[in-house]
C-alpha positions in Angstrom: 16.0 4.6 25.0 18.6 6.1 22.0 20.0 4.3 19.2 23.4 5.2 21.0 21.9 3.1 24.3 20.3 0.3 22.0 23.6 -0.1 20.7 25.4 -0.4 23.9 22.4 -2.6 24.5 23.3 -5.0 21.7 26.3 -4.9 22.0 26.3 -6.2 25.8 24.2 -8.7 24.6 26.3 -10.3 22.1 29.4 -10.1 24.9 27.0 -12.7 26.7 26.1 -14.9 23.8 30.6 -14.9 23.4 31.2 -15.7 26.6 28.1 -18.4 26.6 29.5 -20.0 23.5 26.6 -19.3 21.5 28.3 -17.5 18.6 29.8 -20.0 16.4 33.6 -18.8 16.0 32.8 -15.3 17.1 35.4 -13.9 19.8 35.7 -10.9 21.5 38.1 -9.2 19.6 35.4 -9.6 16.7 33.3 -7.1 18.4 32.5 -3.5 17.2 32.6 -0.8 19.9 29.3 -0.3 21.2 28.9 3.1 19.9 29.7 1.6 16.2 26.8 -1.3 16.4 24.1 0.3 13.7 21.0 1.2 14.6 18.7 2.6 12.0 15.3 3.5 11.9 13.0 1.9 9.6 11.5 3.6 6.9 8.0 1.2 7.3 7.0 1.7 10.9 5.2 -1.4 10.9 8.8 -3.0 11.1 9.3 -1.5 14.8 11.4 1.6 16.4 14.5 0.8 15.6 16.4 -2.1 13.5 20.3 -3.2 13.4 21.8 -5.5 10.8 24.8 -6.6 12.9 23.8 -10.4 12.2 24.6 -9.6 9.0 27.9 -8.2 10.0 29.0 -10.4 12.3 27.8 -13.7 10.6 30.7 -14.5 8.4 33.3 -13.8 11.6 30.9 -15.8 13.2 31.0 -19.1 10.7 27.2 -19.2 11.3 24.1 -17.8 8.8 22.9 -14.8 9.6 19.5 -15.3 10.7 21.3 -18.3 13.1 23.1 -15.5 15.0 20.1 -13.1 15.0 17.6 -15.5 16.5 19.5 -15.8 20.4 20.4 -12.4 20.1 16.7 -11.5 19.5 15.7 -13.6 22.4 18.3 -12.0 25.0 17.2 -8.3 23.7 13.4 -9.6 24.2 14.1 -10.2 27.7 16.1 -6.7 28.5 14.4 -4.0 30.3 12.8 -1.1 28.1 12.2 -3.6 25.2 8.4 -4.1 24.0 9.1 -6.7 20.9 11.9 -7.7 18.7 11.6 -9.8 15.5 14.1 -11.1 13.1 13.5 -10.5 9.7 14.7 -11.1 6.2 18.2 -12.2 5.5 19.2 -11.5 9.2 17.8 -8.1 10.4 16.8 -7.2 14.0 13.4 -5.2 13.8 12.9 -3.8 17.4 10.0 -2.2 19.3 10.6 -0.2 22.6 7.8 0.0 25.2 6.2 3.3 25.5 7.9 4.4 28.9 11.3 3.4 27.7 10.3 5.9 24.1 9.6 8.3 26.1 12.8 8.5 28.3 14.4 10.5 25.9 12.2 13.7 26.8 13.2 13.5 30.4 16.6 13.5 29.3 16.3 16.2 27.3 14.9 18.1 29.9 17.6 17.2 32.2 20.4 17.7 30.1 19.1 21.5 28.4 22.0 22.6 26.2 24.0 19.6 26.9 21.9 17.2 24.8 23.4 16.1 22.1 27.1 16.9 23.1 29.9 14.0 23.3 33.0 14.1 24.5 34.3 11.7 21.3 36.8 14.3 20.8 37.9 15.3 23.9 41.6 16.0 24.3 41.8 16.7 20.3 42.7 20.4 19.4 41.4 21.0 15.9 42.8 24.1 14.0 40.0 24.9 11.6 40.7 27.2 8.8 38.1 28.9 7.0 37.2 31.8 4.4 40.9 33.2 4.6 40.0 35.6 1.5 42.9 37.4 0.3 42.5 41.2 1.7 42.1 42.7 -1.3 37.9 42.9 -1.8 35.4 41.9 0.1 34.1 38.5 1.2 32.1 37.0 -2.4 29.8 34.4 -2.3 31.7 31.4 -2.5 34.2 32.7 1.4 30.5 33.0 2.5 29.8 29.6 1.9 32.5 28.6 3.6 31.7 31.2 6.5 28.6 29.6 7.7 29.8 26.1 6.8 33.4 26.6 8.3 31.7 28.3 12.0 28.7 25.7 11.8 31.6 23.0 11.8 33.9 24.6 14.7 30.7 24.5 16.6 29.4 20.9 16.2 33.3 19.9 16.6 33.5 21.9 19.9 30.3 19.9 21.1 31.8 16.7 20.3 34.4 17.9 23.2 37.6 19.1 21.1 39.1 22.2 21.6 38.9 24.1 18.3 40.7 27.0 17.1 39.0 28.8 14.6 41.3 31.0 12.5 41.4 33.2 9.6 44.5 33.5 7.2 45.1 36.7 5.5 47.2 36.9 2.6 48.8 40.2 2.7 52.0 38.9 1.0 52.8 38.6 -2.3 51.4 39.4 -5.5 47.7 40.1 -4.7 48.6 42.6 -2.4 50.6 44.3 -5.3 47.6 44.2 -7.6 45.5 45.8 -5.0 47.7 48.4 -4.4 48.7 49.5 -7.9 44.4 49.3 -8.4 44.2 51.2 -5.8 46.6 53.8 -6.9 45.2 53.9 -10.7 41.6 54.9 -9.4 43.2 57.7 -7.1 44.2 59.4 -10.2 40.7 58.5 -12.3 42.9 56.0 -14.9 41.6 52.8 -16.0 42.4 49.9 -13.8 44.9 47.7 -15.1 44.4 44.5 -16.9 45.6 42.7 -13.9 44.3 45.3 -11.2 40.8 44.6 -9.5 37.6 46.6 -9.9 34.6 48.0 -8.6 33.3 50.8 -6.8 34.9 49.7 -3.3 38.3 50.5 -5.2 37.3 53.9 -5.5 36.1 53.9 -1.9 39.1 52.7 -0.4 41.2 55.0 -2.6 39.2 58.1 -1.5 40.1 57.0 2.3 43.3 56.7 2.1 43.6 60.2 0.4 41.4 61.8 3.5 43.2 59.3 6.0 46.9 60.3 4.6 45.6 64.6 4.5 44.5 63.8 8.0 47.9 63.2 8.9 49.4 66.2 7.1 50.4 63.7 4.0 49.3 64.3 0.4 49.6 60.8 -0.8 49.2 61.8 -4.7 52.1 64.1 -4.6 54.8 61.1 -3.4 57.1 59.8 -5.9 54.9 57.3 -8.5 58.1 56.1 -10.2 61.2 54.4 -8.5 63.6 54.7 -11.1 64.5 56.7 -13.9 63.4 54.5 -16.4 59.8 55.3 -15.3 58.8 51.9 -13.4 56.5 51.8 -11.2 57.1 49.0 -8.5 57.1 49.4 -4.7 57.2 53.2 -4.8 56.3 55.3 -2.4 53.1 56.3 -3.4 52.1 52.7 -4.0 53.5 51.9 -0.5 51.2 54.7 1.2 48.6 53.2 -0.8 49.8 50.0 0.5 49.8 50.2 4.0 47.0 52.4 4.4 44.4 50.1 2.4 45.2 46.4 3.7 44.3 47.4 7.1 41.2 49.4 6.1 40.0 46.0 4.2 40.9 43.8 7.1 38.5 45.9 9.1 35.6 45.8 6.6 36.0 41.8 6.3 36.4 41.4 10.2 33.3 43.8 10.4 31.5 41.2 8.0 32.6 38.3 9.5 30.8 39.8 12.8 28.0 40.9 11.5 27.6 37.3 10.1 27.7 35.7 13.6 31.3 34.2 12.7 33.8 34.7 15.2 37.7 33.6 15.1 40.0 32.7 17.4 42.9 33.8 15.4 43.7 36.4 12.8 47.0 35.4 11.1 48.8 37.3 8.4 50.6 35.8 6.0 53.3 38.4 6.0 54.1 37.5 9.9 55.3 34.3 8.6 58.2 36.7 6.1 58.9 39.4 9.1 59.7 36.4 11.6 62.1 34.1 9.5 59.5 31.5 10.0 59.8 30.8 6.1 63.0 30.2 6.0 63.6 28.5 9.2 60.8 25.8 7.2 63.5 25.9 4.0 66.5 25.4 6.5 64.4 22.2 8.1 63.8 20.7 4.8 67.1 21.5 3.8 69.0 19.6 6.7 66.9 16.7 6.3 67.7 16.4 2.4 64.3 17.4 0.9 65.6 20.8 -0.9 67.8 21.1 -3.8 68.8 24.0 -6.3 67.9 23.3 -10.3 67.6 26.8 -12.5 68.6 29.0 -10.4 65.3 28.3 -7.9 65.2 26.4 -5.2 62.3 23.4 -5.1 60.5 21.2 -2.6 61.6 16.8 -3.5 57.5 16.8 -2.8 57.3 14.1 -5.6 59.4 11.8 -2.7 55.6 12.3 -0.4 53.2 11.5 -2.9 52.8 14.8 -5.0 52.5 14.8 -8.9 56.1 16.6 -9.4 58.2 18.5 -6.9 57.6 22.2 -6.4 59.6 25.6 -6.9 59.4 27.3 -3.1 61.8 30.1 -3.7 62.2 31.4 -7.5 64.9 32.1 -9.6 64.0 36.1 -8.7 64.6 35.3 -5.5 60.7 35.9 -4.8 58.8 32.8 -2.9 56.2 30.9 -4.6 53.3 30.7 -2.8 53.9 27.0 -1.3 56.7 28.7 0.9 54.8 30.2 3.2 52.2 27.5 3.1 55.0 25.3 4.5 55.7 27.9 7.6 52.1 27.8 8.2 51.6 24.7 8.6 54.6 24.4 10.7 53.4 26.8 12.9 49.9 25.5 13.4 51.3 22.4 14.5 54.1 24.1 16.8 52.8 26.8 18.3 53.3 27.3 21.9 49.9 27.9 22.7 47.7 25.7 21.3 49.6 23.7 19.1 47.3 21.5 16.9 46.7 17.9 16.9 44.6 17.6 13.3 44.8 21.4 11.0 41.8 21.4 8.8 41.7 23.8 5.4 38.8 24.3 3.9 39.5 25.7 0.3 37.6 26.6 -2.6 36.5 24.4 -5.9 39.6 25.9 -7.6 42.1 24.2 -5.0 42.1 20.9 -6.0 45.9 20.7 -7.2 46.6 22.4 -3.7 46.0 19.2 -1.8 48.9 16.6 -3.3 51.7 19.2 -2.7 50.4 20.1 0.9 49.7 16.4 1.7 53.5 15.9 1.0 54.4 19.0 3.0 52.7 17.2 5.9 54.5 14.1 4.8 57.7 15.7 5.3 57.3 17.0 8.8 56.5 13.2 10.0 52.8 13.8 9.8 50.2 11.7 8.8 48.6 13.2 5.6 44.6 12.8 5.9 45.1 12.6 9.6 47.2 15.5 10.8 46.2 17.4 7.4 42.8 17.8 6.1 41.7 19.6 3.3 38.0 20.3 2.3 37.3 21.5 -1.1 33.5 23.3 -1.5 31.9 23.4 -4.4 30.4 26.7 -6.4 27.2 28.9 -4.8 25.1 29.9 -7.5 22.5 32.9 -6.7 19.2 32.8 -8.2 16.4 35.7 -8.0 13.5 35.8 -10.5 14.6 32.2 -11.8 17.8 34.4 -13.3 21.6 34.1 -12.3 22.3 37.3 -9.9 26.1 38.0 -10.7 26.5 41.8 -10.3 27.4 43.6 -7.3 26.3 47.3 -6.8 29.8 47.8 -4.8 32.4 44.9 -6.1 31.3 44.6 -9.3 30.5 41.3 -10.7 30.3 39.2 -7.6 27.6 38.7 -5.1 29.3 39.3 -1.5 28.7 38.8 1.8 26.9 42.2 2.7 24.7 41.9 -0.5 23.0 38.7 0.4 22.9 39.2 4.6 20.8 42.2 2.9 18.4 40.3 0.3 17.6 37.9 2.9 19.3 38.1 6.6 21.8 35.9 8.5 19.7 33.4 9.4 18.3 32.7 5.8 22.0 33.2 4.7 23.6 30.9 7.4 21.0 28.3 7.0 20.6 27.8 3.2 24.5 27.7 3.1 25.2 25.1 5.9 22.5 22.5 4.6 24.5 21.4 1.7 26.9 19.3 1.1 30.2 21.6 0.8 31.2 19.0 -1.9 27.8 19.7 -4.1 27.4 23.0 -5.6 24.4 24.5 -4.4 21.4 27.4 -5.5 20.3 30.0 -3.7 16.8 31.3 -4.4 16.3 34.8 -3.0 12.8 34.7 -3.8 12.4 31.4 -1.6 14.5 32.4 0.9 13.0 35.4 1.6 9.1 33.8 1.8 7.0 32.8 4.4 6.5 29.3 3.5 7.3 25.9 4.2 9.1 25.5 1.3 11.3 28.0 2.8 13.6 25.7 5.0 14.8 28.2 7.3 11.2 29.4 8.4 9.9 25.7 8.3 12.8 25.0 10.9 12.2 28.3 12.8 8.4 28.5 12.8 8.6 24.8 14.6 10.3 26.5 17.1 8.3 29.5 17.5 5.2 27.5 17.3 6.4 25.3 20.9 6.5 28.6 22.3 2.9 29.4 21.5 2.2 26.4 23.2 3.8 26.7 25.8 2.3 30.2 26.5 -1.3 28.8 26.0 -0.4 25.4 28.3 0.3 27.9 30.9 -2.8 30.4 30.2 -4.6 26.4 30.6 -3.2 25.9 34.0 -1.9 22.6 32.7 1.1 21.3 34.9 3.9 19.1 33.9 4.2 17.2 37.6 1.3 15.7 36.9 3.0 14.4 33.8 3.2 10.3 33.2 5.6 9.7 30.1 4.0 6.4 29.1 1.0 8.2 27.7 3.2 9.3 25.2 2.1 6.5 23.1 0.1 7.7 19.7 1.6 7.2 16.7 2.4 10.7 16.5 3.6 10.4 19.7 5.9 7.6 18.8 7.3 9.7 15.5 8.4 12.5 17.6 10.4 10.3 19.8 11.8 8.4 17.5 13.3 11.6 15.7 13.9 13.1 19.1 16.1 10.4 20.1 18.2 10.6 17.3 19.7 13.8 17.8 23.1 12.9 19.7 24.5 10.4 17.0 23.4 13.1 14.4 25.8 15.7 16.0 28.3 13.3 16.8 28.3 11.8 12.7 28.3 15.7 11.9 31.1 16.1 13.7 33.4 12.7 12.7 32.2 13.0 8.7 32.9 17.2 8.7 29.3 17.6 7.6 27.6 20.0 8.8 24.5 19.3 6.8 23.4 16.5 8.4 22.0 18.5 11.4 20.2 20.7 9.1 18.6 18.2 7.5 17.5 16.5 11.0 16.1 19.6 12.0 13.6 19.2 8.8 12.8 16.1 9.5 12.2 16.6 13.6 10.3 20.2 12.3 8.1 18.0 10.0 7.2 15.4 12.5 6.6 18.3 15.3 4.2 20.3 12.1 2.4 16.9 12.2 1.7 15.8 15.6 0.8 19.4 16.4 -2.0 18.9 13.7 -3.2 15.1 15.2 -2.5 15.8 19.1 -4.3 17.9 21.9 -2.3 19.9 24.8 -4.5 22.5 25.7 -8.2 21.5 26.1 -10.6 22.8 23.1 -14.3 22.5 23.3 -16.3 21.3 20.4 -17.1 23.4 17.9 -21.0 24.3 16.7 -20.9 21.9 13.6 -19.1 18.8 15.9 -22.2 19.3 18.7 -24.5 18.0 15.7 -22.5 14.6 15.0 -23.8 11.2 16.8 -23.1 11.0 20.3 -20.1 8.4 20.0 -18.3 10.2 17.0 -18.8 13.7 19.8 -17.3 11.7 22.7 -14.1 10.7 20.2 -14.0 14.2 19.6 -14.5 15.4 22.9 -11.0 12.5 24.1 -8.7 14.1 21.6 -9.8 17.4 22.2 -9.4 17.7 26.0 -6.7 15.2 27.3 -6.8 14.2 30.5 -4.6 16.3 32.9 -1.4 13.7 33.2 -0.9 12.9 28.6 -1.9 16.6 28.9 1.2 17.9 30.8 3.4 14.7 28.9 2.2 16.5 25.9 3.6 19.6 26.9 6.9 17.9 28.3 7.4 16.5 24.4 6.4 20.0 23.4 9.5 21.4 25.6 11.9 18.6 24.5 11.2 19.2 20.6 11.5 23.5 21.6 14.9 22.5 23.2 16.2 20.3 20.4 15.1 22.7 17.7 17.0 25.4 19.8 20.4 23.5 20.1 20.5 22.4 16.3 19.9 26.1 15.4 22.3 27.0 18.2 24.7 24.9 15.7 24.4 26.4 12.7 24.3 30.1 14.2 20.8 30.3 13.5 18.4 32.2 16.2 15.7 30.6 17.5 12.6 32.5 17.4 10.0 32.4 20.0 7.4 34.5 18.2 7.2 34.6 14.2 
């Protein structure tokens, strides 16, 4: 039986105890939805499988002391099917032991079920737009976009198996200033002059610069010869070699971080440029829409956002008093357009930002304000905290190709996608978090990624020598599932469904890495304690007493049927292990 069946369980059970008048005050309208009745599991096993304190919730509703409502509902539970024991304990818990064929049921349907364990369909008919990385096209992907890489696809995947329909995109911003800066980098390099003070550097400048030369020759166009000045007075600006530089290098940096994003198992839905939102009059289509509904005015010759009128700390400049727009303009066009789209409009759109965003959130809150959205509901922001990269015990901060930044490519290479996804997607995005090369790289169970994966690769081996043993799983009988080892593997077994589905409702996906520890550990440890494929006694055992040989002797050769149930746990932890990882875009190994 799962928590998620215990709770509808209870939660039955209190329906009857309403209806029988045995509640004090309680009603029906007091009642929790069954899939929101708690159901924890101890941390002393001698308390029982699981435990629920919804006395404790329910008491004051009820007008009665906790323990007084916990007592008939202990006695009803005692009496339902699957249930070995319950006791009521302390202040008003419910302590509650399952008998070992209703433990055990979980396997079966885990077998059954194969991929679709674990999946809901709490989401279904939601479409989430989930926004992730969106680093400006101007370098390549630095540590803290991969961060959100494996934490932003991990999330679009445990979302998806919840039942929404998610649309994964990636936001390039290839209008504005950036770009400029790129270009004018890009341009200073192709003549061997410093990079300007606001320009960006390392060696991929010099790369990109050299291929737009060879691209632009290729096509019969010698890109250093254009006009560098625009007017006579010697400025720079949009000239035309800046603009060949321009055109030729956004695209060739697009490709490199799509190329990344591949390589790192992350795939989007949608690729959307910023600029799209200038070309199509979607900007000011946004302005004209705030305009008519009085929530634009003109003060020093800019045009703001009343913002302040939706919560935010003062109102905002959208188009300047150059006549350029600030950057919130075509935030507000974007956001517009992930909620109007004509294909796949979005019900909830979800940023996920980096630690330097947090003044981004009260101005885009109001934007969603404006539009007659709920803010927090319709709009939600994430904001990760910094990746630090440790090798040797010492801060790694220099790049061989970006300078003096860690990217993407440089750690896939140090330690491979799976070490890379892993380590990144089992924090919290709101904690800052180290990366230890050295550890990451090793062999050993301190390494989380190979403690996970080895778990994995390790049911495989038995599996391989079950079947070199002739041992078959139709012989199998479930209840003899019943060791405390056994028991631990069920218990963490069963928990996997509401583990995905929290993942999905708190937007952490942590949480599954972390269960995938804990179901590795208690896998590690009842491979250690119990038998599946016969062994014989070794030389020194054959010398002990003749009852300590025959104990020996039992838990080294099980009998055919706990044998084959053996092996059917075995499976059930394999396909668990495989669908977490499956999650978190993390292969799962069948050799190591």
């Amino acid at each position: 039986m799962s928590p998620e069946a215990l709770g509808a369980l209870i939660a039955s059970v209190i329906t009857q105890l309403v209806a029988a008048h045995k509640t004090g005050s309680l009603t029906e309208s007091d009642m929790p939805a069954a899939d929101k009745v708690a159901v924890m599991r101890p941390k002393d096993r001698a308390h029982g499988d699981w435990a629920t304190n919804i006395a404790l919730q329910l008491a004051k509703k009820a007008g009665l002391k906790p323990r007084d409502l916990a007592q008939p509902l202990a006695e009803l539970l005692q009496a339902s099917e699957g249930i070995a024991s319950v006791e009521v304990a302390g202040p008003g818990f419910i302590n509650i032991v399952l008998d070992t064929s209703s433990a055990a049921q979980v396997v079966q349907s885990i077998l059954d079920q194969q991929q679709q364990f674990g999946t809901s369909t709490a989401f279904k008919g939601e479409t989430l737009n989930l926004e992730f990385v969106s680093a400006n096209p101007t370098g390549p992907i630095h540590i803290g976009g991969t961060r959100w890489a494996a934490i932003g696809d991990s999330m679009a995947r445990i979302l998806a198996a919840n039942g929404a329909k998610v649309v994964s995109e990636y936001y390039f911003n290839d209008h504005g200033e950036q770009i400029d800066r790129f270009a004018k980098s890009l341009v200073a390099a192709a003549h061997g002059e410093p990079t300007p003070a606001d320009g960006y550097k390392g060696t991929y400048i010099n790369e990109i610069a050299a291929r737009v030369i060879a691209e632009s020759h290729a096509e019969g166009i010698d890109a250093l010869a254009l006009p560098r000045v625009r007017d006579d007075q010697g400025n720079e600006g949009d000239s035309e070699q800046r603009e060949e530089f321009r055109k030729r290098a956004v695209p060739m940096m697009f490709a490199e971080i799509q190329e990344s994003m591949k390589n790192f198992r992350v795939n989007f839905d949608v690729w959307f440029h910023e600029n799209s939102l200038y070309a199509s009059g979607a900007v000011q289509q946004a302005i004209d829409e705030l305009r008519e509904q009085g929530d634009i005015y003109e003060k020093d010759g800019a045009t703001w956002f009343t913002s302040t009128k939706y919560g935010d700390d003062k109102d905002r400049v959208i188009i300047k008093s150059d006549g350029h727009a600030a950057y919130i303009a075509g935030d507000i066009a974007y956001y517009l357009n992930k909620r109007r789209r004509p294909e796949n409009p979005c019900d909830v759109a979800i940023y996920m930002l980096g630690a330097d965003h947090h003044g981004y959130i009260g101005r885009m809150m109001a934007v969603c304000a404006a539009f007659g959205d709920k803010p927090g509901t319709n709009m939600q922001i994430l904001i990760g905290q910094m990746v630090n990269v440790i090798k040797d015990g010492k801060a790694v901060r220099m790049s061989k190709r970006a300078g003096n930044v860690v990217t993407i490519d440089d750690l896939v290479s140090a330690i491979g996608v799976d070490a890379s996804r892993y380590s990144l997607a089992r924090t919290d995005y709101n904690q800052s978090v180290d990366i230890d090369l050295n550890l990451l790289a090793s062999h050993t169970n301190d390494n989380p990624v190979y403690y996970v994966q080895y778990a994995h690769a390790r049911s495989w081996n038995v599996d391989r020598n079950a079947h070199d043993a002739g041992i078959e799983q139709a012989v199998a009988d479930l209840s003899l599932l019943d060791t405390p080892a056994d028991e631990d593997v069920l218990a963490v077994l069963a928990m996997y469904p509401s583990v995905v589905l929290t993942a999905g409702e708190q937007r952490a996906p942590h949480r599954v890495a972390h269960y995938l520890e804990q179901l590795a550990g208690s896998y590690h440890r009842w491979y250690n304690s119990e038998r599946v494929v016969p062994m014989p006694l070794t030389e020194p055992e054959e010398r002990l007493d003749m009852e300590s040989q025959k104990k020996l002797s039992t838990a080294k050769n099980p009998e055919p049927a706990r044998a084959a149930a053996r092996l059917k746990l075995n499976d059930a932890v394999q396909r668990v292990l495989e669908n977490g990882l499956e999650l978190l875009g993390v292969e799962a190994p069948e050799k190591m």
